[in-house]
C-alpha positions in Angstrom: 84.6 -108.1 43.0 82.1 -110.0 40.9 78.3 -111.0 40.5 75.5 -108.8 39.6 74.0 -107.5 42.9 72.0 -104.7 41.1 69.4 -102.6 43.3 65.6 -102.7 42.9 63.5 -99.7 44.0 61.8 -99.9 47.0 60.6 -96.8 49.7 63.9 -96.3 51.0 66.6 -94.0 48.9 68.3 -95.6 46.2 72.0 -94.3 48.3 70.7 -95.7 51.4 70.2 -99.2 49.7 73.7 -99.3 48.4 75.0 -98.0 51.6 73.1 -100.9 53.4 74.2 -103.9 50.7 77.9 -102.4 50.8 78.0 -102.4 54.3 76.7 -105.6 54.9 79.2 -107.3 52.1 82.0 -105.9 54.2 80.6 -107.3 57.2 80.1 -110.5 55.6 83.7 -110.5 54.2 82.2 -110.5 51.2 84.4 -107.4 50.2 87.8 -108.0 52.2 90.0 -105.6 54.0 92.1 -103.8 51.4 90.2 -104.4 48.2 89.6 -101.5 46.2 86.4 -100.5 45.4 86.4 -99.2 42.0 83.6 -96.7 41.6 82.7 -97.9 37.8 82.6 -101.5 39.2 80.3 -100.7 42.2 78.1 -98.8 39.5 77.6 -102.1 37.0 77.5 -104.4 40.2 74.6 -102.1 42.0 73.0 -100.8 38.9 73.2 -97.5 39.9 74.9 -94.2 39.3 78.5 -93.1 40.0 76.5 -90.1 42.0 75.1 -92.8 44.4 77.7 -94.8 44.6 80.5 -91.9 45.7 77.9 -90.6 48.3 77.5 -94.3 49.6 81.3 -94.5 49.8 81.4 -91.1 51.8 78.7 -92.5 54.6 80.7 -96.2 54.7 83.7 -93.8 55.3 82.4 -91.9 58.0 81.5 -95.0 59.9 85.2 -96.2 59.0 84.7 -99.3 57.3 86.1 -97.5 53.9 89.4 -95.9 53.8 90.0 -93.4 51.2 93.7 -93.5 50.0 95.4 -90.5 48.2 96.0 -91.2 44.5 94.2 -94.8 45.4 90.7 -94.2 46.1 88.9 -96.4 48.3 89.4 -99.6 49.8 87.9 -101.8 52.7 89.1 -100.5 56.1 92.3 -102.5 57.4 92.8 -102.2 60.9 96.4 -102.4 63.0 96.9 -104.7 65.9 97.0 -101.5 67.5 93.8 -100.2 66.0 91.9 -103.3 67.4 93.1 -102.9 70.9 92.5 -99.2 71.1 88.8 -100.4 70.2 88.6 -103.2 72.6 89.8 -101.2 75.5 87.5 -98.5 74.8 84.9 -101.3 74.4 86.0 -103.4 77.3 85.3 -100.4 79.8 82.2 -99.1 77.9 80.0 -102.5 77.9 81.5 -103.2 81.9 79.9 -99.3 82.6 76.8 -100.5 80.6 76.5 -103.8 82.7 76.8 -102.0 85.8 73.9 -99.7 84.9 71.9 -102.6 83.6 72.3 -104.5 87.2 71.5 -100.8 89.0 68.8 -99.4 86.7 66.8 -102.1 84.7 63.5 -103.0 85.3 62.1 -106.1 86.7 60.4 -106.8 83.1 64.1 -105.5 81.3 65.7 -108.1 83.6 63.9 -110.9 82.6 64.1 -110.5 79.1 67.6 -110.7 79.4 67.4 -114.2 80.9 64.7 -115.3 78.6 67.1 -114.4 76.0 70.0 -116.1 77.1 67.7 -118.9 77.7 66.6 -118.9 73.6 70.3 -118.6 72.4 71.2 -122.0 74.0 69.8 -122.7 70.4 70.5 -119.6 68.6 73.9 -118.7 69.6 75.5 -121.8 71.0 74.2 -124.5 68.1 73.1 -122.0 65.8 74.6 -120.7 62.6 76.5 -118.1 61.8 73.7 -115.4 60.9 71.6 -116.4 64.0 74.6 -115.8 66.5 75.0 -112.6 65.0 71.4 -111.6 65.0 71.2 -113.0 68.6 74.6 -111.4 70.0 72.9 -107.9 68.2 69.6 -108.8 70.4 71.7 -109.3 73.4 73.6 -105.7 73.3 70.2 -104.2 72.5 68.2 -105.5 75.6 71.8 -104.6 78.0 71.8 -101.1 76.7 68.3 -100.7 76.8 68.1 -101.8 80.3 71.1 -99.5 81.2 69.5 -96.6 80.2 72.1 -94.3 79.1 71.6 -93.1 75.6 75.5 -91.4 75.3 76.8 -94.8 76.2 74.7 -96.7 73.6 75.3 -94.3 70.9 79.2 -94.7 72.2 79.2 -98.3 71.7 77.2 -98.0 68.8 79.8 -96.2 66.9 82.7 -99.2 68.4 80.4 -102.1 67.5 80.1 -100.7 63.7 84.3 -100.6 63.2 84.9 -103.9 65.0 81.6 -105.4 62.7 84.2 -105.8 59.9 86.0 -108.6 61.8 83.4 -109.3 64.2 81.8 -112.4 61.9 85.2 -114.8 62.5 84.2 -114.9 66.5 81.2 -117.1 65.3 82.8 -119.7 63.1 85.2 -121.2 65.8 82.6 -123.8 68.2 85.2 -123.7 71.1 85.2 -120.0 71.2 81.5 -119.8 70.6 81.0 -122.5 73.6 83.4 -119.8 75.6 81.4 -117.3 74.7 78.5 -118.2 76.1 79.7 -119.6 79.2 80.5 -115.5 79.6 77.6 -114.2 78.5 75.8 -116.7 81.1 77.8 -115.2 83.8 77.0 -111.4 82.8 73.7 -112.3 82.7 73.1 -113.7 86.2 75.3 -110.8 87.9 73.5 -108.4 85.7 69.6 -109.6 85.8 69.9 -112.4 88.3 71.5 -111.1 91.8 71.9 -107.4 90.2 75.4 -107.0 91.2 76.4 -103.7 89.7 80.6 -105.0 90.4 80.2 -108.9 89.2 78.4 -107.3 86.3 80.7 -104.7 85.1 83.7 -107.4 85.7 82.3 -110.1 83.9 81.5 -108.0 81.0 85.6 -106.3 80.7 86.1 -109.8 80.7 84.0 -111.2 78.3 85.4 -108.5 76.0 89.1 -108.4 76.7 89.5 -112.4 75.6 87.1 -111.4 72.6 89.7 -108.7 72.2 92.6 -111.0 71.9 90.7 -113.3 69.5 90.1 -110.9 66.9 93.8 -109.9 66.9 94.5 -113.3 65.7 91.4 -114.0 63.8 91.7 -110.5 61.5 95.2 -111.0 61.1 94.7 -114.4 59.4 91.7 -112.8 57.1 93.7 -109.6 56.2 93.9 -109.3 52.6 96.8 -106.5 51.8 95.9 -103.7 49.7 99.0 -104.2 47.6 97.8 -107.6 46.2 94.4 -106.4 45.1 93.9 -105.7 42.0 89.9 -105.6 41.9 
């Protein structure tokens, strides 16, 4: 772990800020799975105190992207094989219920925002970068949920979307899959918002996510660091 990356005061609290920039450096890969995060490094890093940094690591962990070991401390979150399918299975029937409820309960105006959208990431998701296929995939869940209408499902997925985040980054550097992708996210779109079938919809999203499942079992697998070897 190294570089300055040292908090400047703005309206939100100072814990909140370092929960935010640690979060998003694990998302990033930035901080890999198994490194240790040593409390007086995260202090000189952030420019903050050791009070803010352990109450920063205690929200990370409740949100299971820190792990805190016994006689270890914390490290970045490494997953099983068996972790990540627990999560896509769970996900898989979750985001199929959700398009379902999107093709049954959205509104005219929901609906259509959901093609324009799928229209705009031709560019955004297909042949964009890396940060705008993320930002566009986040915009994509947001207007699906919305449109389902179900505020225990969203919260649900919510929760899933956060522990898969830490992995979720490799599914946007491969083109093919990215080209795959969106060929599914066409297809949930047009049962979902199109010809509002409440069955194509729910199938084509279990699918979209099991293969997206299998992926990230081989994807994480190459990117796991092993918390043996770190030494920062």
């Amino acid at each position: 772990m190294s570089g300055s990356q040292k908090i400047t005061q703005r309206a939100a609290p100072l814990r909140q800020q370092v929960v935010e920039r640690l979060r998003q450096e694990i998302l990033d890969d930035v901080l890999h799975p198994g490194q240790r995060l040593l409390e007086n490094t995260l202090c000189e890093r952030y420019g903050v105190s050791r009070t803010v940094v352990r109450e920063a690591l205690r929200q990370l962990e409740s949100e299971h992207l820190i792990t805190m070991l016994p006689n270890r401390g914390p490290i970045v979150t490494v997953l099983t094989e068996h972790n990540i399918q627990d999560l896509y299975e769970m996900r898989a029937t979750m985001e199929g219920l959700a398009g379902q409820l999107f093709a049954e309960r959205a509104s005219a105006e929901q609906a259509q925002s959901l093609v324009s959208l799928i229209g705009e990431m031709e560019k955004t998701y297909l042949h964009g970068s890396e940060t705008s296929r993320g930002e566009a995939k986040d915009q994509f869940y947001t207007l699906l949920l919305n449109g389902a209408g179900n505020e225990v499902l969203t919260s649900s997925l919510r929760g899933i979307h956060s522990r898969i985040g830490i992995f979720r980054h490799f599914a946007f550097v491969d083109e093919e899959r990215v080209r795959i992708s969106m060929e599914e996210l066409r297809k949930i779109v047009t049962a979902a918002a199109v010809t509002r079938d409440p069955v194509l919809a729910r199938t084509a999203c279990q699918e979209h996510i099991t293969l997206a499942g299998e992926l990230a079992i081989v994807e994480y697998g190459k990117h796991v660091v092993a918390e043996d070897d770190e030494t920062s």
